[in-house]
Structures are given as structure tokens and as C-alpha cells.
N, C-alpha and C positions, 0 to 999 in steps of 0.2 A: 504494500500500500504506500503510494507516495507524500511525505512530509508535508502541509503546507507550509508554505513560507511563513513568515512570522512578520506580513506588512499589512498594509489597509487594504480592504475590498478596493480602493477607488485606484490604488497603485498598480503600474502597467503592469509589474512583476509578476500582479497576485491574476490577471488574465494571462499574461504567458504559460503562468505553470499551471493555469486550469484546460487550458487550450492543448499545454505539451506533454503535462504529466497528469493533471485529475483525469479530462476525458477518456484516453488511452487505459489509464487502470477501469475506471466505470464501463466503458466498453469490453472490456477482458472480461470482467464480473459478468456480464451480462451474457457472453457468450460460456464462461465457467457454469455459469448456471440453468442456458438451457442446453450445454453436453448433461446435465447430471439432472432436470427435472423437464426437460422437455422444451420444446418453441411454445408454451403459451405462457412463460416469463416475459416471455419480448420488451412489452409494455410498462415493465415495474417501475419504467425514470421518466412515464407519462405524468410530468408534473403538473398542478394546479397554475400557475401561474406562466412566470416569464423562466421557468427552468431546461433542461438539456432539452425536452420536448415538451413543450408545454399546452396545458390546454387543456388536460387530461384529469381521470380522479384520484391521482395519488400527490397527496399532501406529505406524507415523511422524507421522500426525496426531492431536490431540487436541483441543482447540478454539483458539479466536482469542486465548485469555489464555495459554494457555502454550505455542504451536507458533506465533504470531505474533512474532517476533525483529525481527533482520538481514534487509534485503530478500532478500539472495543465499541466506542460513540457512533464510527463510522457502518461496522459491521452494523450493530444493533439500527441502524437507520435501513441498510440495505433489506435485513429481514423482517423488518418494519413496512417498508415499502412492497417488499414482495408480497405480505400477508394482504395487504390492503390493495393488490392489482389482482390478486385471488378471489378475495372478497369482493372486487366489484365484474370480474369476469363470470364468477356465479349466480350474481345480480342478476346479471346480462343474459345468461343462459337462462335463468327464471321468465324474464319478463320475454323471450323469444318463444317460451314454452307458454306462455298463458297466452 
């Protein structure tokens, strides 16, 4: 998992290394996790807002600059995120079934 840097969100630094090193690990994850649970993770960094993709219903991630921490902080976001893009793709299979 890569370090953040230790600067301000507004500093270039702290977009480079989400650009060169957050994304690149978040995208690893994301392919780590559908070899080991399948293609219907795709979607767990379907963020709420203005996040990696945004627009979506998972509020625990948001991209590699501001949901990238603490390895332990970090993990617990990802399996956070993953449970709640579970939770709303079940949803979604509910309401295609009624």
C-alpha cells in the first residue's frame, strides 16, 4: 500500500502521488479482488460524489487522495466499501425481480 505524502490536499505533490501511486494501488485492489471474489466487485470505488468514479452509491470510498490513510484505516474503508456495493447490487437485483 502506498504512503501518503505528508502535504495538503491543495498541494501538486499530494495529486501526483494520487495520480502515480494511490490510483495504480486502488486499481491493483480492485483487480486483486475480482481474481479472488469475482467481476461483480467492479463497482466498489462507485463513489457518491466527485470520487475515482463518481456518481454512484458507495459513500466509504472516494478516491486514492482522501480514502488512502492508515494501512489498517485504509483496508477497513476498502471492505467497507465493498460490503456496501454488495448491499446495493442486491438492492438492484430485488427491485429487477419485483
Amino acid at each position: 500500500m502506498p504512503s501518503r505524502p505528508d502535504v495538503a490536499f491543495g498541494d501538486p505533490a499530494m495529486s501526483a502521488w494520487s495520480r502515480g501511486e494511490g490510483r495504480p494501488w486502488a486499481d491493483a485492489m480492485s483487480h486483486a479482488l475480482a481474481e479472488h471474489y469475482g467481476r461483480w466487485i467492479a463497482g466498489w470505488r462507485w463513489a457518491h460524489d466527485e470520487g475515482d468514479f463518481d456518481g454512484g452509491p458507495v459513500g466509504n470510498w472516494c478516491c486514492p487522495r482522501d480514502s488512502i490513510t492508515a494501512p489498517e484505516e485504509t483496508l477497513a474503508r476498502v471492505v467497507a466499501a465493498l460490503c456496501e456495493w454488495r448491499e446495493w447490487l442486491e438492492s438492484l437485483a430485488g427491485w429487477f425481480d419485483a
